[in-house]
N, C-alpha and C positions, 0 to 999 in steps of 0.2 A: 821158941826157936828164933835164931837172930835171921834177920829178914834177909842178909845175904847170902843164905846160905843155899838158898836154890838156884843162885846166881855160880856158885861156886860147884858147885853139881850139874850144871848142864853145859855138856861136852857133847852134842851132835855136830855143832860147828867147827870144832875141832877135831872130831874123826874124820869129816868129809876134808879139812883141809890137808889132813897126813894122808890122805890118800890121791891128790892132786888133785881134784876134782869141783874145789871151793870155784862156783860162779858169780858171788854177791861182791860188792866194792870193789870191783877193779879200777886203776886209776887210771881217767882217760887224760893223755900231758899233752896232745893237740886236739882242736877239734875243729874239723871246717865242713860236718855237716853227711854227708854217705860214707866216709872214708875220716877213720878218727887214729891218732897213735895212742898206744896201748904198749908199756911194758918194752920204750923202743921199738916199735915195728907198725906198720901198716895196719889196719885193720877195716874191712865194710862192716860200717855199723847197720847191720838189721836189727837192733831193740832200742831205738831212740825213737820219743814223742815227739819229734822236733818235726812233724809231718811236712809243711811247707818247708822244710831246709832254711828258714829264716835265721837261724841263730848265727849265719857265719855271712850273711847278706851285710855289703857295706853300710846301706841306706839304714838301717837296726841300728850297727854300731855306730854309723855319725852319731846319729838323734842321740843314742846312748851318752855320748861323750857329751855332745852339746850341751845336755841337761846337768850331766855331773859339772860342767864349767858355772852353768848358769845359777844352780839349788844348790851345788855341795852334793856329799855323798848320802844324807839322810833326811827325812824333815821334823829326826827328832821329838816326837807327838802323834797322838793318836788324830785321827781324823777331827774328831770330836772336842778336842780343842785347839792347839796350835801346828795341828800336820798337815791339813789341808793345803795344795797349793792350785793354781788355776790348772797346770797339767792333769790330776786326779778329775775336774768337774769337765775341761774337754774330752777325756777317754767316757766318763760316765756317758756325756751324750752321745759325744759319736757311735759308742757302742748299742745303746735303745735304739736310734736312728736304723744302725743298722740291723739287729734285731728285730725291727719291728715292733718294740714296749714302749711303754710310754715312758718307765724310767730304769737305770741302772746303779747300782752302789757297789762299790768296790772293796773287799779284803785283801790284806798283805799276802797270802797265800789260795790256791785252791780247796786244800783239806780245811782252814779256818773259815771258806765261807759255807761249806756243807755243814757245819760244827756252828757258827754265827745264825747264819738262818732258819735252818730247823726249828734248832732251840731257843731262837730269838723268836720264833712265829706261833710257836707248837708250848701251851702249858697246861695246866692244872684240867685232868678231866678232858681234853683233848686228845685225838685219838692221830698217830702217824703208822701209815700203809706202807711198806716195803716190801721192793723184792728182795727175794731170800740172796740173790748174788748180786748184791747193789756195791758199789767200794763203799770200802770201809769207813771213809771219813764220813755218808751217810748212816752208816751203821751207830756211828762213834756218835754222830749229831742225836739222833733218834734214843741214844742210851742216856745223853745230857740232859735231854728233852724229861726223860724219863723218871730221874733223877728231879726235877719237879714235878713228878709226877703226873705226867701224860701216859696216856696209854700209848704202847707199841705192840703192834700186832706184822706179821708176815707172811708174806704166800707166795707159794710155789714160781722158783723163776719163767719168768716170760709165762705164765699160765693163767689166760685171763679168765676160765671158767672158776679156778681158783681167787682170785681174786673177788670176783664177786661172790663167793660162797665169804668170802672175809668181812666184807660190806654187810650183805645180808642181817649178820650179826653183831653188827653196831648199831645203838641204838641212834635212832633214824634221826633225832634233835642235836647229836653230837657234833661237835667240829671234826673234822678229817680233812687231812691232807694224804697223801698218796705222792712217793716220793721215787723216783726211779732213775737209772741211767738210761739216759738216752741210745750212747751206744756200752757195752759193755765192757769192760775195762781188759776183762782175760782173754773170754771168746771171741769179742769183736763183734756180738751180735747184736742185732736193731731192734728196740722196743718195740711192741706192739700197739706204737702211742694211740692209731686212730681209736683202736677197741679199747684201749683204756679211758682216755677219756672221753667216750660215751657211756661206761659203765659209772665215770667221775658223775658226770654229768645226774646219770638216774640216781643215785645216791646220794647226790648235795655235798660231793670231795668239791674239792682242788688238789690241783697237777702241781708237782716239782722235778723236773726233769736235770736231770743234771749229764750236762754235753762237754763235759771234759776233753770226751774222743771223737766229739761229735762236732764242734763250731771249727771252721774250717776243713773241714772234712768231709761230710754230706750237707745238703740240701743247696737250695738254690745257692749261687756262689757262696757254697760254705757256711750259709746262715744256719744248721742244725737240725736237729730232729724234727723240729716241728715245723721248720721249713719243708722238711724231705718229703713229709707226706700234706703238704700244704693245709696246716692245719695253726695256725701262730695263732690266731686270736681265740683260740678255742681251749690253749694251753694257758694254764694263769700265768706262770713260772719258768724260769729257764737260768742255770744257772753255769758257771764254766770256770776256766782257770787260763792264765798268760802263761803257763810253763811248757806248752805245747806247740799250738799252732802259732800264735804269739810270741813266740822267742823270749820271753820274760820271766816274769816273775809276778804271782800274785791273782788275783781271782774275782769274779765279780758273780752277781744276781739280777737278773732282769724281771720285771713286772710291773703292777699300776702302781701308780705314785704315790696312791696312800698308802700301798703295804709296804714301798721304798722306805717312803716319808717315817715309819714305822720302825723298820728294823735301824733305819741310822740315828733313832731318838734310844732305843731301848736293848741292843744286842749288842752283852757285853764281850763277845769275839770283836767287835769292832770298835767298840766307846773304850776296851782297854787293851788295846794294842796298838806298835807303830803303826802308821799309814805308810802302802807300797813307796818303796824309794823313785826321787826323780828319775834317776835314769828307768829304772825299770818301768815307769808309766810311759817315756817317751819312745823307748823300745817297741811297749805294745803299740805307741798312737801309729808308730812307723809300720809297724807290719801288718795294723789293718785298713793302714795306708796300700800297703801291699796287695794287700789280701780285694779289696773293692779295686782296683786298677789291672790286678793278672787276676781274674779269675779262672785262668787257666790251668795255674798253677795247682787248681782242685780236679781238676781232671786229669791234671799228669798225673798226682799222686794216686787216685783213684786207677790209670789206666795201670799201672807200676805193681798194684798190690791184685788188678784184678789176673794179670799175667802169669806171676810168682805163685797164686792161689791155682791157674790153672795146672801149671807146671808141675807144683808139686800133686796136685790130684791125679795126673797123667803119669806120674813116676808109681803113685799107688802109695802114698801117704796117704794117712789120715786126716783133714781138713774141717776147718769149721765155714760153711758157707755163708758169706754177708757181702753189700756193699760199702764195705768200709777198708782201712787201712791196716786193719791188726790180721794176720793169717796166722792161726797157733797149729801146728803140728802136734797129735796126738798121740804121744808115746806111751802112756801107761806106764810102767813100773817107776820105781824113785830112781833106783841107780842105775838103771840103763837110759834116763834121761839125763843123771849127771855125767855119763860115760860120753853121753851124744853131744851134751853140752861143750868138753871137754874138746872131742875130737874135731868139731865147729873150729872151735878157738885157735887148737893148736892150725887149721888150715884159715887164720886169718878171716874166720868171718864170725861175727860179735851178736848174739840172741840171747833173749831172755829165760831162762831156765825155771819155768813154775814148779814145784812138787808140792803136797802136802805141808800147812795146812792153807797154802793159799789156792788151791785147787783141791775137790774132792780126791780120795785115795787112790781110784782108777784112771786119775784123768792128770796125770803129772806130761808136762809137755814142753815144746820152744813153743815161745808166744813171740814172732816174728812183727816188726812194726815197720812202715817203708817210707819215705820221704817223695815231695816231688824233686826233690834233686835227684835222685839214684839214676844211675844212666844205664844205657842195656847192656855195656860190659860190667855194671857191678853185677845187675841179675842174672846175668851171664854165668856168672864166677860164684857167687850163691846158690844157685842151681844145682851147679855142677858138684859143688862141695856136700853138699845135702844130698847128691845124689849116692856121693862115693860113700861117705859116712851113713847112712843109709842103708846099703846096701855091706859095707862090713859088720853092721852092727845085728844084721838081719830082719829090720824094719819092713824092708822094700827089698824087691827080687831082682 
């Protein structure tokens, strides 16, 4: 069979598009952060990662420029041998500094250093722990992994009786790592770091937590998961990305120096790829520039999502409960979340539409994400619109 030909046979994206309903790639043609244009017109952005609102912050785009005057546009070379520039080893430190690790190394993207690390730490006869609802670019790392031959084994999301039924049954002299999101990428929901790794602990694992949704977001000013439940040195591992709270582009891993020292001698996600672009390293040095000077700016975002979360519980949605930034609205069917999707949009307000299979069959939903820029007449105006669509669609009374 010619390999394209299943390419040319799948038409779900284009049944949902002849029916109006398409919510994937919409072209955003301004963006300055809660409020983006879309299609000609206004739009409050509720499903942008952008949590601090940094990406339309002047102080970002000086630095950004600055760098593009000073490097050029690329540094043309992988880290590892001519892409290095002093920008790249000031974020490293500054970021361990603040972290709390003794060192950090940096990838061109977030999904390449889940995919770098992993599979750069984890081989032959080695054994990697996952939650069953870890993002994918873990999933992806752990199958590369695998692919030389390491064991992958899984257990039940956030279920730590499960998890140690997983341990239990490895044998006791193997390597293991244990690999998780900090915060969860759909739900929004908080690992169960402390219990995990003490179960790390009696089993002779090591942690990788990956806080994509997590640095800038929870724990002491923004430090992460392992900050939140005051546990940092207890975690080997912490891993994240600049496409988020960072305004950037690009992705890093924290931990001791030798396993640093390690994955930037041997992982070839990072020995054979560009190294992140100047600009994009000075963006992020700016916004945790930001980030350690307003730490306020984590609590507006935190007080913003915990409000919208209340709100919509008080209308009689469905809710996922956490202290963090993501609030998903639990719709259940596929088309009457594309329908809800839809009806959002046309009232100018911009969410993420999950269904199937990126969310189990029953659980297709808006996965809502908030900024500390949002101000009370965006959530104002969000409310209201999720109220009215809501309530025509039959969700809420």
């Amino acid at each position: 069979m010619d390999i394209f030909e299943k390419c040319r046979q799948f038409n779900r994206a284009d049944e949902v598009k002849a029916l109006g309903l398409y919510p994937y790639f919409r072209v955003v043609e301004e963006n300055e952060g809660p409020v983006v244009r879309m299609e000609g017109r206004d739009v409050i952005m509720a499903g942008s990662n952008n949590y601090l609102g940094l990406t339309a912050d002047e102080r970002v785009k000086d630095a950004a420029r600055d760098a593009l005057e000073r490097y050029g546009t690329s540094c043309s070379g992988s880290r590892y041998l001519t892409g290095t520039i002093d920008l790249h080893v000031q974020l490293e430190k500054r970021l361990a500094e603040f972290l709390g690790y003794e060192a950090v190394l940096l990838f061109s993207t977030g999904y390449q250093t889940a995919l770098g690390t992993i599979s750069g730490l984890v081989g032959k006869g080695d054994y990697i722990i996952s939650d069953r609802e870890n993002h994918a670019s873990i999933m992806n790392g752990a199958m590369l992994a695998k692919g030389g031959f390491a064991e992958f084994v899984r257990y039940r999301h956030n279920d730590m009786e499960d998890l140690e039924r997983v341990l239990s049954r490895i044998p006791e002299d193997a390597s293991k790592l244990i690999v998780t999101d900090g915060v969860f990428s759909v739900s929004g929901e908080l690992v169960k770091l402390p219990e995990l790794v003490a179960l790390a602990e009696s089993y002779g694992a090591r942690v990788l937590v990956d806080d994509a949704h997590a640095t800038g977001v929870i724990g002491k000013g923004g430090r992460g998961t392992a900050s939140h439940y005051d546990i940092v040195e207890r975690t080997d591992m912490t891993m994240g990305t600049f496409s988020k709270t960072f305004a950037s582009l690009g992705g890093f891993v924290a931990g001791p120096e030798r396993v640093i020292n390690y994955l930037k001698h041997t992982s070839p996600a990072l020995i054979f790829s560009a190294s992140p672009t100047p600009p994009s390293c000075a963006a992020a040095l700016a916004a945790l520039d930001i980030l350690e000077k307003e730490p306020e700016r984590v609590d507006r975002l935190i007080a913003v999502a915990d409000r919208v979360r209340r709100e919509f519980d008080g209308l009689g949605f469905k809710v996922v409960d956490s202290p963090t930034a993501i609030v998903p609205v639990i719709v259940g069917d596929v088309e009457l979340s594309l329908k809800f999707w839809r009806r959002l949009y046309d009232n100018n307000v911009f969410v993420n539409c999950f269904i199937p299979p990126g969310v189990p069959p029953t659980l297709s939903m808006m996965r809502t994400s908030y900024m500390a820029t949002h101000r009370e007449e965006h959530i104002d105006r969000l409310v209201e619109v999720f109220a009215s669509v809501g309530r025509e669609l039959g969700l809420i009374s």
